[in-house]
N, C-alpha and C positions, 0 to 999 in steps of 0.2 A: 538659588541653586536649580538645576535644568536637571528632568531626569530623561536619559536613555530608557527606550522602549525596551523591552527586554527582546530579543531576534530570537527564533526561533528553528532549529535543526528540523526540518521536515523531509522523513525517508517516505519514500515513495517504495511501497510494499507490492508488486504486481504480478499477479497472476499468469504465467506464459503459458500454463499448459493448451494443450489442443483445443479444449473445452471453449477458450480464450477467443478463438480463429475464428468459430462459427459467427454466421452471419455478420454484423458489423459491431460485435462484442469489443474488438481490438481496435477499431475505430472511436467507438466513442470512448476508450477507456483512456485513449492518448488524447483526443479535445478534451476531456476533464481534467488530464492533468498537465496539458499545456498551459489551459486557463490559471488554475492553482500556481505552475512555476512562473509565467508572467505577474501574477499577483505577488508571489513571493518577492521577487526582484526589484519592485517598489518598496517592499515594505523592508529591505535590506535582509531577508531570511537565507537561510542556509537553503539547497536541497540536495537529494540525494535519490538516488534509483538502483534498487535491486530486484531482480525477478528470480522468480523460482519456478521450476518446470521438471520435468522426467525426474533424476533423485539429485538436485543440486539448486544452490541459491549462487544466482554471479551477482556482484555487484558490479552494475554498468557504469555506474557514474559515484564517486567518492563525491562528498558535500563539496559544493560549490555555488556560487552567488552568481554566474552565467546564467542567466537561461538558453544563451545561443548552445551549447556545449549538452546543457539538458535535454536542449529540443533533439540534438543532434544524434542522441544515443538513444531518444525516445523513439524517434522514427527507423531506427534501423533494427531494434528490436523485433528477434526472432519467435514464432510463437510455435510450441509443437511438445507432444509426450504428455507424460501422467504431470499432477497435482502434489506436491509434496508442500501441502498447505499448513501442518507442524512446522517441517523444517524452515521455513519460510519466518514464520513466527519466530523460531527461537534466534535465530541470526538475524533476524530484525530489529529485536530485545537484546542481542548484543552488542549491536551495530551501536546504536546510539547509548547502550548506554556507557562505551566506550566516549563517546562523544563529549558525554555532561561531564564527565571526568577530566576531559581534555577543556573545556568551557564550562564551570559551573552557571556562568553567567546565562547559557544555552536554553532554551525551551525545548526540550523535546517532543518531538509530533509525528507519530506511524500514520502513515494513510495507506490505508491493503485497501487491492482492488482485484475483488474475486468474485467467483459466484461461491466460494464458502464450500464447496464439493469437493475436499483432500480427498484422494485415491492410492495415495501410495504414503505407508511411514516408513520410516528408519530406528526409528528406537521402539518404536511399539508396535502390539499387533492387529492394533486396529488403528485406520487413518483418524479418524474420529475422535477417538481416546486421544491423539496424539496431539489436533487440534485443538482440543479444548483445555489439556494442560498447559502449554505454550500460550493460548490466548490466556488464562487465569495467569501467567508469569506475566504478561506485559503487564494486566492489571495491578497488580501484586508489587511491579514496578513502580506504581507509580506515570506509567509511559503515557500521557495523553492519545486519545486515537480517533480515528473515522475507519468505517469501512463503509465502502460505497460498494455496494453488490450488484454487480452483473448480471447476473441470475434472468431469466425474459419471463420465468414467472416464480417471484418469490413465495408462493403459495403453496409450489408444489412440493418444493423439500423444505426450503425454510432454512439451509446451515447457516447462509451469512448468516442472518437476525441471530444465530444460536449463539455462531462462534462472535460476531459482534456483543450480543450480552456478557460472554463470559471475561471478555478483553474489558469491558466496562467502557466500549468504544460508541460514538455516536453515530447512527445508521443510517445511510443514503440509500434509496434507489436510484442507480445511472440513470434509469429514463425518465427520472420523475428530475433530475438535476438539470439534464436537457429540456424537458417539457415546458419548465420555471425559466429558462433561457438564459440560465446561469454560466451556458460555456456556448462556443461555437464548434462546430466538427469539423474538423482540417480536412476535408473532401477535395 
């Protein structure tokens, strides 16, 4: 008997706020995750992209096994406005796990790519408070994760690493993921 790998649903969790634009934050946040969905596409995975920006998450792209379709909504992606880095979380915790239901067979896999700075909540009154309850729900899920942080110096605030511990997510820095030569930059 032959076993199937098990495939994996991988939402692409992305940061759109303004914070996002500055210098080549937006640049390298799309060569890492071009890399990841041509990876994906070999290994027959799901992916999927929602970003969240001012007070809304859109989903750009519903799972699909394209990369052409991925790449496509990846590069036209708008970046501008506040961080609703909660919200973002909790419809990302819905997203898939919508998914495993519809596939038990499914792996689920959040990959957020932020610098971890939520500046605006919706259900709470502090952006903070609201991230780190939303990251402890992915955990809590169950949800497999990566946050790869943005951030140009993570020393200085530190949320990814914060809201990465509390999602129980495994923690990248983008420039240390480029430096390793792990992706190329779509320049």
């Amino acid at each position: 008997m032959r076993l199937q790998p098990t495939a994996a649903a991988i939402l692409f969790l992305l940061d759109a706020s303004g914070s996002m634009g500055a210098n080549l934050r937006m640049v390298l946040t799309k060569g890492i995750i071009l890399s990841i969905v041509n990876d994906a596409y070999y290994k027959r995975d799901q992916v999927a992209l929602m970003a969240f920006r001012a007070s809304q998450t859109d989903l750009l792209l519903p799972f699909t096994r394209s990369p052409q379709v991925a790449k496509y909504h990846l590069r036209s992606l708008a970046v501008g406005g506040k961080t609703p880095l909660g919200l973002g979380l909790k419809e990302a915790g819905i997203l898939l796990r919508a998914e495993s239901l519809k596939n038990s067979s499914i792996k689920p896999l959040l990959i957020v790519v932020s610098d971890g700075k939520g500046n605006v909540a919706l259900e709470y009154d502090d952006p903070y408070d609201e991230a780190m309850h939303y990251a402890k729900r992915v955990k809590s899920s169950l949800i497999e994760s990566i946050f790869i942080d943005t951030e140009e110096d993570p020393c200085s605030f530190g949320y990814g690493r914060q809201v990465a511990r509390a999602m129980g997510a495994h923690y990248l820095l983008a420039e240390d993921i480029v430096r390793r030569g792990m992706i190329e930059l779509p320049l």
